[in-house]
C-alpha positions in Angstrom: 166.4 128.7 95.1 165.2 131.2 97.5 168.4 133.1 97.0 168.7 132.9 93.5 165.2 134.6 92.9 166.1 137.2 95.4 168.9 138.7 93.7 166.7 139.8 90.5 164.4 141.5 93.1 166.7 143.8 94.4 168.3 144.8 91.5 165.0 145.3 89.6 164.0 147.9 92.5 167.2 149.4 92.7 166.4 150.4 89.1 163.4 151.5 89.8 164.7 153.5 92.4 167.3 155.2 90.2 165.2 156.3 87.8 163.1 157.9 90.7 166.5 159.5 92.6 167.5 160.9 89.3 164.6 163.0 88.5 165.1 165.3 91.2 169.2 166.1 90.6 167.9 167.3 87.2 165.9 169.8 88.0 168.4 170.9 90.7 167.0 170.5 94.5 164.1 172.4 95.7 163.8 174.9 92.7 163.7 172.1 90.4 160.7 170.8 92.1 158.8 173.3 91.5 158.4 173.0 88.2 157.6 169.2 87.8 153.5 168.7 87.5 151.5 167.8 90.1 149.7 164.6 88.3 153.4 163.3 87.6 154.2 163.5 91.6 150.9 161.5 92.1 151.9 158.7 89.8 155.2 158.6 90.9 153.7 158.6 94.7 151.9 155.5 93.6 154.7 153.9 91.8 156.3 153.8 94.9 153.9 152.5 97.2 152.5 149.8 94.4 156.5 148.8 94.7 156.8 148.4 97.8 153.5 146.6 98.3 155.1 143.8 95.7 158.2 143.4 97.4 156.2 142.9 100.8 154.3 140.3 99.2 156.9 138.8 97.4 158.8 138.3 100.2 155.6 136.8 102.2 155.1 134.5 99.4 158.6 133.5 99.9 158.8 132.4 103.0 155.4 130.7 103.5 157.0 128.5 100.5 160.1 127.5 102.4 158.0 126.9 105.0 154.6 125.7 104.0 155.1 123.7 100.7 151.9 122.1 100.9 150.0 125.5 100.9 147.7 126.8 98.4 146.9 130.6 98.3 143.6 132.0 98.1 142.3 135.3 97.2 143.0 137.8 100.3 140.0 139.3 101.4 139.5 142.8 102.9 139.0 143.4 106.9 137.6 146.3 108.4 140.1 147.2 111.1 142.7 144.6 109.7 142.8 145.5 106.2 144.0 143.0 104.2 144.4 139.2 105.2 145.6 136.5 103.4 143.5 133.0 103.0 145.7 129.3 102.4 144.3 126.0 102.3 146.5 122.9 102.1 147.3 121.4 99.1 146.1 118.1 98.4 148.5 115.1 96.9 148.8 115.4 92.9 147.8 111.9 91.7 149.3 111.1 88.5 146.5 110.9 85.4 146.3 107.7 84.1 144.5 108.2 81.0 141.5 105.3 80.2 142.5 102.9 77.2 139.5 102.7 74.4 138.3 99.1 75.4 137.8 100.5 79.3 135.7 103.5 78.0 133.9 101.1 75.9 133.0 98.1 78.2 132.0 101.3 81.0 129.3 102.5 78.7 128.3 99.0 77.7 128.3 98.3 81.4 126.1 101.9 82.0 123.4 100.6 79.3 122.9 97.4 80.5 123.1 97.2 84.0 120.3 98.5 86.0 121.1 101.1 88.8 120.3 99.8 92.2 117.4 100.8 94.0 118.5 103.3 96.5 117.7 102.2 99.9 114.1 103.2 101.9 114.9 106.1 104.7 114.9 104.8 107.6 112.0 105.1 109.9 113.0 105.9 113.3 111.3 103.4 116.2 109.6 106.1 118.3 107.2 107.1 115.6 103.4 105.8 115.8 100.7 105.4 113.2 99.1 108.4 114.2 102.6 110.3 113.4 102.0 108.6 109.8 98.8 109.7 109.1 99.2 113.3 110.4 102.1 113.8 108.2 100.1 112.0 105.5 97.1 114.6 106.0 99.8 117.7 105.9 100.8 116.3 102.4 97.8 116.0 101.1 96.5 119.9 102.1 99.8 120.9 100.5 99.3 119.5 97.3 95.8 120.5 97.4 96.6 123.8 98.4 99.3 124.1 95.5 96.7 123.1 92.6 94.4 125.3 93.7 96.8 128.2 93.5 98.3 126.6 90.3 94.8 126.1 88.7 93.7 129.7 89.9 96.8 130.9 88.2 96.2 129.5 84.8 92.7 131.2 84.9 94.0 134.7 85.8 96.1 134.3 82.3 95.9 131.3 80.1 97.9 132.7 77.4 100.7 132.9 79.7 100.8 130.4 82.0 99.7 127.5 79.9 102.3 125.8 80.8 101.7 125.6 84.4 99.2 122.3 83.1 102.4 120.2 83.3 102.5 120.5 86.6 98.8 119.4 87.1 99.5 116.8 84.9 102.7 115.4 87.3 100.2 114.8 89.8 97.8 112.3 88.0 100.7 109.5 88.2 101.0 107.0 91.0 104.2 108.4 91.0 105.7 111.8 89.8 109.0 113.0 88.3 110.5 113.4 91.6 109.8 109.8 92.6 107.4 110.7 95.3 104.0 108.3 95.4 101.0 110.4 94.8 97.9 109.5 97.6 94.9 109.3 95.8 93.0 112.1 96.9 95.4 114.6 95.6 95.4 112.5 92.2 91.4 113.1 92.2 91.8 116.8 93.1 93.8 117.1 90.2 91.9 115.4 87.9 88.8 117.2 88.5 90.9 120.5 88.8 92.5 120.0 85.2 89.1 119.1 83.9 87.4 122.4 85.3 90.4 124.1 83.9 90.0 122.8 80.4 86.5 123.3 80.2 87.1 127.0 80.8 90.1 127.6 78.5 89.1 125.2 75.6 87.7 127.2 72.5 84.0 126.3 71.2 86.2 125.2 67.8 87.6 122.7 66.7 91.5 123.6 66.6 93.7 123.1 63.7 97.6 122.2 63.5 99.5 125.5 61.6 102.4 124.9 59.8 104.5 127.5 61.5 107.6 127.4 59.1 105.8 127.3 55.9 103.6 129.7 56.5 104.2 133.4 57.2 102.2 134.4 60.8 101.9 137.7 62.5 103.4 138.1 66.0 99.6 137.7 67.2 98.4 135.3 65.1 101.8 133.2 66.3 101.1 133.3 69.7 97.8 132.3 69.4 98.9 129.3 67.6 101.4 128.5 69.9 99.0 128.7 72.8 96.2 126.0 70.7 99.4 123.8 70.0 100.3 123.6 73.9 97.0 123.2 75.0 95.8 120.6 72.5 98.8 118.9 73.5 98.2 118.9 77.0 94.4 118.1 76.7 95.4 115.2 74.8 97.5 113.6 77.4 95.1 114.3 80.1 92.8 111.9 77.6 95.4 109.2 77.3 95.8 109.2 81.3 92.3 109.5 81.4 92.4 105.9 78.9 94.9 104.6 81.0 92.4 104.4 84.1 89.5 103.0 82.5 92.0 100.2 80.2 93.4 99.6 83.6 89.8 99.3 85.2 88.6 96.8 82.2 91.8 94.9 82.0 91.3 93.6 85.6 87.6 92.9 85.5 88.1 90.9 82.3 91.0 89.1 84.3 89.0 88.5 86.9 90.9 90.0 89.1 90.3 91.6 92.2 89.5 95.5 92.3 91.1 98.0 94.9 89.0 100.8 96.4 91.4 103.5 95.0 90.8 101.8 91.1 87.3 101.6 91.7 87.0 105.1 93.2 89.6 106.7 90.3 87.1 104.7 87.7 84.0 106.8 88.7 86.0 110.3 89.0 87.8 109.2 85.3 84.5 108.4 83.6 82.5 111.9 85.5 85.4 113.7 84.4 85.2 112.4 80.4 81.3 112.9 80.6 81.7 116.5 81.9 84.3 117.0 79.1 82.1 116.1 76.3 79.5 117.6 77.6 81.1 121.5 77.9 82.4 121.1 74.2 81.1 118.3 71.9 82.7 119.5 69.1 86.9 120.2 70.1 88.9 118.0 69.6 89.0 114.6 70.3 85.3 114.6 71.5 84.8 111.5 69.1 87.3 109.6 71.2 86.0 110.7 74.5 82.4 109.4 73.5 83.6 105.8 72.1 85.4 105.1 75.6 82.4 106.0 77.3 79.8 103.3 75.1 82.4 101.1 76.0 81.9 102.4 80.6 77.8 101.7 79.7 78.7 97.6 79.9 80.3 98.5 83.4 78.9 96.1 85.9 78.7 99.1 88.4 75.5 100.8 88.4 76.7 104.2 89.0 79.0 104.4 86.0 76.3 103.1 83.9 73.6 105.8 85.5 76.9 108.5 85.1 77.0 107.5 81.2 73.6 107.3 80.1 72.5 110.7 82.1 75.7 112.1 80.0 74.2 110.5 76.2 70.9 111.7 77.4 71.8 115.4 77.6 74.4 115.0 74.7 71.2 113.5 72.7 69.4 116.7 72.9 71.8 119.4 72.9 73.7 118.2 69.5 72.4 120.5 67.3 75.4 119.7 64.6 74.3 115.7 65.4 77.8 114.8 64.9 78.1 112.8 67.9 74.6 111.4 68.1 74.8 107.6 66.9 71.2 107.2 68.5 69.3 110.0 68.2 65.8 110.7 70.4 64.9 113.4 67.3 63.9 110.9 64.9 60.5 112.5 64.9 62.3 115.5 63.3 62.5 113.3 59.5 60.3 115.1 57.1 58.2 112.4 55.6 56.2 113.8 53.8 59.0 116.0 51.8 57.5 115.7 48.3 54.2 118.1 49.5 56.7 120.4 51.2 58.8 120.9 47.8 55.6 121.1 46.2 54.9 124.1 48.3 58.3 125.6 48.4 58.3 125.6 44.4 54.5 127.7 44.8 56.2 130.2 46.9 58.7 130.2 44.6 56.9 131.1 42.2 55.3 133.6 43.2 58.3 135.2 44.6 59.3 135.3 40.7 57.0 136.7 39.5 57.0 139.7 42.8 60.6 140.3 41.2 59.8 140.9 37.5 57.5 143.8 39.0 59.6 145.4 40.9 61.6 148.4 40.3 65.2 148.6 39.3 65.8 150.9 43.2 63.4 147.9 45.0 66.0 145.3 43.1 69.2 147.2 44.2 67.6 147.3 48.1 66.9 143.5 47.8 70.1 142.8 47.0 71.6 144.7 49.4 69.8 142.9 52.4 70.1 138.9 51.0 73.7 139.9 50.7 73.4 141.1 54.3 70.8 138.2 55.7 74.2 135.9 54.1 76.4 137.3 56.0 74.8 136.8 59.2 73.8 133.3 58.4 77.4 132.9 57.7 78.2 134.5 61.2 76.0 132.3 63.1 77.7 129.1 61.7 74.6 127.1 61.3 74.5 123.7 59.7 72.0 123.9 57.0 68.8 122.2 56.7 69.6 119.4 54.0 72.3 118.3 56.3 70.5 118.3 59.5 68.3 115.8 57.2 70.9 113.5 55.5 72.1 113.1 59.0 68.9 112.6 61.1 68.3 110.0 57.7 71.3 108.0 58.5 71.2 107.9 62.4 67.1 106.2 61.5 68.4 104.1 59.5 71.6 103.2 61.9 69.3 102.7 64.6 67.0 100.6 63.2 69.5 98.5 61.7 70.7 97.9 65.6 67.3 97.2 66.9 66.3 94.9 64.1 69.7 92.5 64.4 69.2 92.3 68.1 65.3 91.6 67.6 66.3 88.4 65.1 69.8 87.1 66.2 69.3 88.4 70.7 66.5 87.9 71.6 67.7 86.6 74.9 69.6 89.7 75.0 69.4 92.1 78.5 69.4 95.3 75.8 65.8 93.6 74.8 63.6 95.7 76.5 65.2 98.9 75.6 65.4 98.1 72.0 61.6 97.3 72.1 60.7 100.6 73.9 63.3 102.1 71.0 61.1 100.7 68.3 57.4 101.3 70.1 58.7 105.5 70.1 60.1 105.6 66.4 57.8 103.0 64.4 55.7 105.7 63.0 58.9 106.1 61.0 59.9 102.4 59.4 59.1 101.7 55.7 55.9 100.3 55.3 57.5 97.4 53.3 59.1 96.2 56.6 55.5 96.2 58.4 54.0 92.5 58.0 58.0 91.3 58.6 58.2 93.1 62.0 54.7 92.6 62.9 55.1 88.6 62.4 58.8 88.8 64.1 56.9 90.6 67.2 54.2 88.0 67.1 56.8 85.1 67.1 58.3 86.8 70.5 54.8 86.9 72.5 54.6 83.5 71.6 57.7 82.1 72.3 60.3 83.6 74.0 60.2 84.0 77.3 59.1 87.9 77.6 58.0 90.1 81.2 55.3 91.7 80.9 56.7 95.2 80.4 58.8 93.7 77.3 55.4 92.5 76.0 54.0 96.0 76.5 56.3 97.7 74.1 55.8 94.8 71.6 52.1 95.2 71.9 52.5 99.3 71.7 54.8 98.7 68.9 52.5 96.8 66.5 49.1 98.9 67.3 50.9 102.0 66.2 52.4 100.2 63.2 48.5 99.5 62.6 47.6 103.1 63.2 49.7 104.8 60.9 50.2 103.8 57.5 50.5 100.5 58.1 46.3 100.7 58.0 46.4 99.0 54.4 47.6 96.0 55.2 45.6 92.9 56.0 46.6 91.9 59.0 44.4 90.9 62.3 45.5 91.9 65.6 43.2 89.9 67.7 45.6 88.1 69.7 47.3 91.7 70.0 44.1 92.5 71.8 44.3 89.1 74.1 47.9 90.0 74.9 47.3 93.5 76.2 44.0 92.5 77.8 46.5 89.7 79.9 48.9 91.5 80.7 46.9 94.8 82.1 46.4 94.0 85.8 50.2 93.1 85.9 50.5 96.8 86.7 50.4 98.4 90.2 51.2 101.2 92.4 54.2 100.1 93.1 57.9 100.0 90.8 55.8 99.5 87.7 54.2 102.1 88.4 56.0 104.0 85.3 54.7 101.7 82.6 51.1 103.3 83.0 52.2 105.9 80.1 52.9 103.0 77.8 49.8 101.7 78.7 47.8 105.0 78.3 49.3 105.4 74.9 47.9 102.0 73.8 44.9 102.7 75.3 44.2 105.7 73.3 45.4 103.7 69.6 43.3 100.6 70.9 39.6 102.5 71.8 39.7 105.2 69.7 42.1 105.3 66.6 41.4 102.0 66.2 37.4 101.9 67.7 35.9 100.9 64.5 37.8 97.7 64.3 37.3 96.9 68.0 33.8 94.6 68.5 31.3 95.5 70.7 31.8 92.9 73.1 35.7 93.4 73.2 35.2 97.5 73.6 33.3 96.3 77.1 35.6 93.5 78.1 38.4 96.4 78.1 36.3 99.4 80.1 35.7 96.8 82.8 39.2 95.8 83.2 40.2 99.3 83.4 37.7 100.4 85.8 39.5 97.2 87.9 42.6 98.8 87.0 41.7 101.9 89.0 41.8 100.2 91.9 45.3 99.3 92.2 47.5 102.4 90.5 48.3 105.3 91.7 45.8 108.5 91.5 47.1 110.1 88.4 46.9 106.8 86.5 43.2 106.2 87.9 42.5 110.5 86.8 43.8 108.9 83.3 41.9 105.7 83.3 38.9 107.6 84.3 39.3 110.2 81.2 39.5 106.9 79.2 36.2 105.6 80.5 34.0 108.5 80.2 35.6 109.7 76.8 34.3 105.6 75.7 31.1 106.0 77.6 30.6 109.5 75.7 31.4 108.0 72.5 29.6 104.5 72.4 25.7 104.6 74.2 25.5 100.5 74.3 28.5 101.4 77.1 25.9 102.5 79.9 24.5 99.1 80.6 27.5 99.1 82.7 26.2 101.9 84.8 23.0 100.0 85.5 23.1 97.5 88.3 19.8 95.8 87.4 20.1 95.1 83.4 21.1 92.1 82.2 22.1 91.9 78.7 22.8 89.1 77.2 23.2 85.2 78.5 26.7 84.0 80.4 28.3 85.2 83.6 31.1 87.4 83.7 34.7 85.9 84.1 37.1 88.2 85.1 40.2 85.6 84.6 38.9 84.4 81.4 42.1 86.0 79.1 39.8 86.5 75.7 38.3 89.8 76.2 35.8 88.7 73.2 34.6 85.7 75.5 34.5 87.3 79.1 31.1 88.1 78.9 31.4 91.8 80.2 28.4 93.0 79.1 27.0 90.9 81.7 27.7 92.7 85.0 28.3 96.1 86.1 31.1 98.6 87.0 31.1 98.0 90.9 34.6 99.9 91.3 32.8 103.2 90.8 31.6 102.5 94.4 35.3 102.2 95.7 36.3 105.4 93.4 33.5 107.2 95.1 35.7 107.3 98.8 38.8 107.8 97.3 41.3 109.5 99.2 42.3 111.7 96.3 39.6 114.7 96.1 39.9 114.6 92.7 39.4 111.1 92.0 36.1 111.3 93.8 35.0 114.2 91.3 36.1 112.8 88.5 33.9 109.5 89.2 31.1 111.5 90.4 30.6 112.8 87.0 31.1 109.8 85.2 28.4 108.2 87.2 26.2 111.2 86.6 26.5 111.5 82.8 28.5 114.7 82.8 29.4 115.0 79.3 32.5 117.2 80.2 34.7 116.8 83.1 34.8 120.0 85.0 37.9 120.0 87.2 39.9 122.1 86.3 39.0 125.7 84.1 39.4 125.8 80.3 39.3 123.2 78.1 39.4 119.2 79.4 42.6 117.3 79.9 43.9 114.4 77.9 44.4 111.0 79.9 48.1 111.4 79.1 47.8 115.1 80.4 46.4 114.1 83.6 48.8 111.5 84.5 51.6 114.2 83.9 49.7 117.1 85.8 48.8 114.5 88.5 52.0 112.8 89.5 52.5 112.2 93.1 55.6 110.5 92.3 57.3 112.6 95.1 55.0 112.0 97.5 52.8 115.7 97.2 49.5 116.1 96.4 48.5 117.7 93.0 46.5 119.8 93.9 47.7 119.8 97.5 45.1 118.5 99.7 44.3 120.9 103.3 44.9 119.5 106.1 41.3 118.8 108.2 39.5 121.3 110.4 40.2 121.0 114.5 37.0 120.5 116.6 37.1 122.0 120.4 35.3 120.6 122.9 34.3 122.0 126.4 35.4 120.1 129.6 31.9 119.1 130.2 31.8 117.1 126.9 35.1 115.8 127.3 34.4 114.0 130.9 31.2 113.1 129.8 32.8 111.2 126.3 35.4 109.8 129.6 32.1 108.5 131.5 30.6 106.8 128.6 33.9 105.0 127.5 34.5 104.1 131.0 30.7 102.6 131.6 31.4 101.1 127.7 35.0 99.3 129.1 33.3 98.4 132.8 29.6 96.3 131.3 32.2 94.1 129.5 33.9 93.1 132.5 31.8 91.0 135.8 30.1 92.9 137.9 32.2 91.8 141.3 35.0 92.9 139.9 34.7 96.5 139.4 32.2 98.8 140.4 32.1 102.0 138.3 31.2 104.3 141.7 34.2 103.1 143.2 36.1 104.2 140.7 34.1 107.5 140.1 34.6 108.3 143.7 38.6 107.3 143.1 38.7 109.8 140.5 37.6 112.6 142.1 37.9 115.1 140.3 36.3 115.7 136.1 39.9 117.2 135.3 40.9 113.7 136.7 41.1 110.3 134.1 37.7 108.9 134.8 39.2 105.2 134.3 41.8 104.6 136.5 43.7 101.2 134.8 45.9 101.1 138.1 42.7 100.5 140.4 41.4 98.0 138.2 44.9 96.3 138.7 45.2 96.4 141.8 41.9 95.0 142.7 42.5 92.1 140.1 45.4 91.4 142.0 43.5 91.5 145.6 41.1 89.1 144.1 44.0 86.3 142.7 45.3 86.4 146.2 
């Protein structure tokens, strides 16, 4: 074969090199050569040398394949110093191709579907290493991670628009495990929770996004890439929510299981649930918000008290920064309901009127400015995106009536219920605002629960507040007696003290002020004594701004009602009985019959301004003078007065140092000494002994070790 393929070679460059040696025989020697171009000797030059080249190489090839059969050429490569150099590799065994039948390539796929790939196996853990190895490299993980979503989150702040969807990779870290089947530790899931959560709540518009139709409608190149950018980030917001699910579902799911709970779930619960409540919090009204607040009433049942303090602290702030009151399903503005709407249209129609008729006089320029500036006052209304006033109301309505549809089905179907208490304070702060054809219901339902359920006293309080300011308000036309109202309240006062229930002195203060003085005309004599005695007992025994507004209460009662000051006088005795100060009536106690003897504790009080305030109380001062301007209410007091936080208000100076001379100090030393030594016997001390054992007056002038050791002389 070699031989055969040789032969063509040769005679293809002998014909080559024909055509080259004839060229020059034309042209006849040397003279004929010096007519032939130069660029035609250069290609011919080349010609040759490319020809010679292939026949060197053709030959190589040659021979390397009678020699090396198994050989496969590579590409030669180029050498400085060597020039060019050839590359082989051997040449693997063909295998013959066996081509699959359809049934094989059937039953593989069916075989790829259905059975699972096995687990590949754990690296193996060389023996040498040590737990402390473990947790190091742990540590250096965890900085690493930390470190990248801090460089990642910082990233998506320099440019949102751009980088948006760097979130993904935030997101791959919220897993147990992310897409590269790595286990993520729990401290670099929290960072990344919290980090995606101060992320959003910097690149989340105030509004409420919409979806754009981006092939039906026409969009600039702006305008698209703005919707492109809401479309990734609602998307990613939205499954930072569902992860966000995932942890509290997982949290309730095992607690209703009763299952046990792992410090990483129960630590990953409170992050999940601060997270949500910071979320709603920076923007109520995106999207999604609504979903975000039903998970959390759901975390307020949480038997952990710091998710439950978390989620109300979160409503409470919600509650009164909801101006649109879209998310509000209990609302603390009730107060904000116009009731008395009909006078206020009334009104608004007057001014309207005379607005008219301001119109019909004015001139035709006066008309045109008018115009000009409603149409401008519109469109800054519109530009300020306010909700108007008729909604505010129709909302504020239905949240009332929501609410009170709540507190009244727990009031008659849960009583027993732990929400009780709360519902009751509810009602005592908004029952200025129920129908008046619901008043002798609630008042007998209240009545029904001091009697027989099994109330504390606090819950009584706000039953007791509830039905005096029921009474107070328009519910004054109804004929109904709140005597044993009067006996509850008068019970349940000295339950109150300085210590946890400290608080519920408001309430009480509040009642105080319907009870004596709304409501003085309807109070009897004997019953308006009975309650300034037990509140001058009360003084005794709460803190000092709850005595400064008990105080205000008994001298505004003394001011108002003369037959008071027999309690001022020791000697009078009005009256037959003897006062009983656990009898419960406050009708039958008899009050009348002694005197207010607390005003003699009040009068050493350790807060200065106690002691004023009694002082002239006792004197008949018919204005309180302690501080300038006009006097403070009793509720005012309390507030301005808290020493809650352990500070005097107004802070009270520290006492005066008194010096004293040497002289006076060793002669204080001699007295106590002579004081100590006539109490024991005579033989067994002698006070010169141990004057002269002192010596000196910068000396102590009793010397306990003398008087030991001469007790100890003496027992021997």
């Amino acid at each position: 074969m070699a031989k055969l393929n040789a032969k063509p070679i040769k005679g293809r460059a002998k014909l080559k090199g024909s055509k080259s040696s004839h060229v020059p025989k034309q042209h006849g020697g040397k003279a004929g050569a010096r007519h032939v171009p130069r660029a035609k000797k250069a290609v011919m030059n080349i010609a040759d040398s490319s020809v010679d080249l292939e026949e060197a190489y053709r030959r190589t090839v040659l021979t390397e394949m009678e020699n090396q059969a198994g050989v496969n050429h590579l590409l030669p490569i180029k050498i400085k110093g060597k020039g060019l150099v050839s590359r082989v590799v051997p040449r693997e065994p063909e295998k013959e191709d066996v081509e699959p039948s359809d049934e094989d390539v059937d039953e593989q796929h069916y075989d790829q579907i259905l059975v699972e790939e096995p687990p590949k196996p754990a690296p193996k853990v060389p023996d040498n290493i040590t737990v402390a190895d473990i947790l190091h490299k742990r540590d250096e993980e965890i900085r690493e991670k930390q470190f990248y979503i801090g460089t990642t989150c910082a990233a998506i702040l320099e440019n949102p628009d751009a980088r948006i969807d760097n979130v993904a990779n935030l997101l791959n870290l919220l897993g147990d495990v992310n897409r590269e089947g790595s286990i993520n530790f729990l401290a670099v899931r929290k960072t990344a929770l919290v980090s995606l959560v101060e992320v959003f709540k910097d690149i989340v518009p105030e509004y409420r996004v919409g979806i754009v139709d981006k092939e039906q409608q026409k969009l600039k190149k702006d305008t698209l890439t703005r919707v492109n950018f809401e479309n990734k980030l609602l998307t990613y917001y939205k499954q930072l929510l569902q992860h966000m699910e995932t942890n509290t579902s997982a949290y309730t799911r095992k607690m209703r299981l009763s299952q046990k709970l792992s410090v990483e779930t129960r630590q990953l619960l409170e992050t999940t649930v601060q997270c949500m409540c910071d979320l709603v919090l920076a923007h109520p009204y995106f999207n999604y918000s609504p979903n975000i607040v039903q998970v959390l009433v759901l975390m307020l049942n949480n038997p952990k008290e710091s998710v439950r303090k978390m989620v109300h602290a979160c409503f409470s702030s919600l509650f009164k920064t909801d101006s649109r009151l879209d998310l509000t399903h209990h609302s603390l503005q009730i107060h904000r309901i116009n009731l008395n709407e009909d006078t206020m249209l009334e009104l608004k129609k007057q001014k309207l009127e005379k607005q008219k008729s301001y119109f019909i006089n004015m001139s035709r320029k006066e008309r045109k400015r008018k115009k000009k500036l409603d149409e401008l006052e519109k469109d800054i209304f519109e530009t300020k995106a306010e909700e108007s006033k008729q909604v505010v109301r129709r909302k504020l309505t239905e949240i009332s009536k929501l609410a009170f549809m709540i507190y009244f089905k727990i009031l008659k179907c849960y009583p027993d219920s732990r929400v009780l208490s709360v519902t009751l304070e509810g009602l005592s702060k908004f029952a200025h605002t129920i129908n008046i054809d619901f008043f002798a219901d609630l008042v007998e339902l209240l009545n029904n629960l001091l009697e027989n359920a099994e109330l504390g006293y606090r819950e009584q309080l706000h039953c007791i507040q509830t039905v005096f300011i029921i009474l107070s308000g328009q519910g004054e036309v109804l004929n109904i007696d709140p005597a044993r109202f009067y006996s509850h309240f008068y019970k349940n006062l000295l339950y109150v003290n300085a210590g946890k229930n400290s608080e519920d002195m408001e309430s009480i203060l509040k009642t105080l002020d319907i009870i004596l003085f709304k409501r003085r005309r309807n109070v009897t004599y004997h019953r308006y004594v009975s309650f300034v005695k037990r509140l001058s007992t009360l003084c005794l025994q709460v803190l000092p701004n709850g005595t400064l507004g008990l105080i205000s209460l008994i001298r505004s009662c003394m001011h108002m009602n003369q037959q008071l000051d027999i309690l001022l006088d020791t000697e009078a005795d009005v009256g037959s009985g003897k006062f009983d100060p656990y009898n419960e009536e406050p009708e039958f106690a008899h009050a009348n019959c002694t005197a207010l003897y607390e005003s003699s504790c009040l009068t050493r009080h350790y807060h200065p301004t106690v002691r004023k305030m009694i002082t002239n109380v006792l004197k008949g001062a018919e204005t309180v003078p302690i501080a300038t301007g006009r006097t403070l209410t009793p509720a005012e007091f309390y507030t301005n007065y808290d020493c809650s936080e352990m500070v005097f208000n107004p802070a009270i100076p520290p006492p005066e140092k008194v010096k004293y001379g040497k002289n006076a100090r060793s002669a204080m030393g001699m007295k106590l000494a002579a004081r100590k030594l006539s109490r024991t016997s005579s033989s067994t001390i002698d006070v010169v002994k141990v004057a002269n054992i002192t010596g000196s007056s910068k000396a102590l002038v009793y010397d306990y070790f003398v008087e030991y050791v001469n007790t100890s002389k003496n027992q021997q």
